[in-house]
C-alpha positions, -999 to +999 in steps of 0.1 A: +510-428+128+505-448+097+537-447+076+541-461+040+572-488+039+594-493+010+606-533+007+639-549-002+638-568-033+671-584-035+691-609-017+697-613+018+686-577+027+648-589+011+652-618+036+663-595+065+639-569+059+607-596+055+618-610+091+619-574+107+580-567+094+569-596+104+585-597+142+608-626+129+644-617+138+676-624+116+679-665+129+651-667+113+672-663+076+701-682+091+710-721+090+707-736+118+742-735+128+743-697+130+710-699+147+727-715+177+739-707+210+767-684+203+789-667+230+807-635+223+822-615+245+831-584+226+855-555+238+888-537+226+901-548+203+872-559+185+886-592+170+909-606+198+873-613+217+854-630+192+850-664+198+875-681+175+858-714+175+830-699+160+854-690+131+871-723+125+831-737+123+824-710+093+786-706+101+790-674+115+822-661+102+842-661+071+881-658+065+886-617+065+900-598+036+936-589+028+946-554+029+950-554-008+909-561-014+900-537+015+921-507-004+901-520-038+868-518-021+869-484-004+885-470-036+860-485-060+828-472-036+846-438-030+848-449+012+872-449+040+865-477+061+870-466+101+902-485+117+878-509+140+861-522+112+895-526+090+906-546+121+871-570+120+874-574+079+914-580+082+907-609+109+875-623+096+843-609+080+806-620+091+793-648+065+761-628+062+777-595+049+779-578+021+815-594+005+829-562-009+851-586-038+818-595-054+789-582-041+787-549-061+753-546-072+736-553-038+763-529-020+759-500-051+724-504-040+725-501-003+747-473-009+716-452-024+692-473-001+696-444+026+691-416+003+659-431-016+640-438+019+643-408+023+631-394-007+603-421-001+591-404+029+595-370+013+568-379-014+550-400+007+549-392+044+555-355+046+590-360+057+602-322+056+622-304+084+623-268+087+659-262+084+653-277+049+638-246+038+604-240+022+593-271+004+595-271-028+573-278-052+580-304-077+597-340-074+627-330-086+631-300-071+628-317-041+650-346-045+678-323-053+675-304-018+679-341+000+707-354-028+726-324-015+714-326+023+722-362+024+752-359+002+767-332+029+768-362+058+786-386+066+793-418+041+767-444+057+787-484+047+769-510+049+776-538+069+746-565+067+708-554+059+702-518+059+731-522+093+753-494+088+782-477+099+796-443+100+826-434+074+829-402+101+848-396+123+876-420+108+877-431+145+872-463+164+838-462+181+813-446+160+776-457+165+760-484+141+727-476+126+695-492+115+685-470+082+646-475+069+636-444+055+638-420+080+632-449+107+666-447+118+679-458+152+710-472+166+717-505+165+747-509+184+765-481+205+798-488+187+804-519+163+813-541+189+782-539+203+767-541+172+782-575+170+778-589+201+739-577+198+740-594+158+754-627+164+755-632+205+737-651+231+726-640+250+716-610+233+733-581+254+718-551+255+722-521+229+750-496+245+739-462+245+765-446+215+789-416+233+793-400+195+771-378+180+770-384+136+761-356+118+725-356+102+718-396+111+721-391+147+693-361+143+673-386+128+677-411+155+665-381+178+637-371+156+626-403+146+588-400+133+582-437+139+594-448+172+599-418+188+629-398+200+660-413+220+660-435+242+628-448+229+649-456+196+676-471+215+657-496+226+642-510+193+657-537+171 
């Protein structure tokens, strides 16, 4: 199947997305510090595992936020950040994501990033499911069936790239995705995983997620490019 791809043009999620096309991975954007052996061994709770050495070196990871800034962020983008990833931010935050104190414009736009591959593959792939309803017949018309649609899930917050993870549940232990238009698989069965798979090595493998999400797990399952699960479990 030939599919039409839409392109970062900002920042670190340009460099990110320009290594994934081209079969590059993400040491490929990193110094050469973050590009070394790292060991993690990540479980519960997520933070106590990292390797703290790592930390203290500050090419992988960054001091973490106070509680103060994580309350400003999720009020400002309208979110409610899950308590696992309140734990990671509150210990330390990944030097390669998105700082929620000053990174507004690239995070405002990774918010609609989801919601505009979509509408990419709408206009350009046929992207339509039945439950959808008849396809309508102008643009707009169809852009404001997916703004609701899309609207109706789960908040998607971006953690680095187009990596995301669940607002829902507001649980520990929801799935992290990979969202490129509708190409959009799993990335890590939970965040640690997620981690461990982002910044470890060896790289473990992905963990296959226990939690169903509403909507973006459907598209994991019907995804038009790599196939349905576990075919899309097992790409990066």
């Amino acid at each position: 199947m030939s599919v039409r791809r839409r392109t970062f043009t900002f920042g670190l999620g340009a460099a990110l997305a320009s290594c994934a096309q081209t079969g590059g991975t993400g040491n490929d954007v990193r110094d050469a510090a973050a590009a070394a052996s790292i060991s993690l061994a990540v479980s519960e709770p997520i933070v106590s595992d990292l390797a703290a050495e790592h930390q203290a070196e500050g090419s992988v990871w960054a001091e973490g936020y106070t509680q103060s800034e994580l309350d400003v962020a999720q009020e400002t983008y309208g979110l409610l950040f899950p308590p696992d990833l309140v734990a990671l931010l509150r210990d330390r935050r990944p030097v390669q994501a998105y700082d929620w104190r000053t990174d507004g414009d690239e995070i405002r736009q990774m918010l609609r990033w989801p919601l505009e591959g979509l509408l990419f593959d709408v206009e350009n792939n046929a992207l339509w499911w039945p439950e959808w309803g008849d396809r309508p017949g102008t643009p707009e018309a169809r852009s404001e069936v997916l703004a609701q649609i899309v609207g109706d899930a789960p908040k998607l917050i971006p953690l680095i790239s187009h990596r995301y993870l669940p607002a829902e549940p507001h649980e520990a232990g929801n799935p992290v995705f990979s969202v490129y238009q509708s190409d959009v698989i799993y990335y890590g069965g939970d965040l640690a995983n997620y981690l461990a798979r982002e910044f470890g090595d060896p790289r473990p493998p992905l963990s296959r997620p226990t939690r169903h999400i509403r909507f973006w797990s459907d598209l994991v399952e019907r995804n038009p490019v790599h196939g349905p699960s576990p075919t899309a479990l097992g790409r990066d």
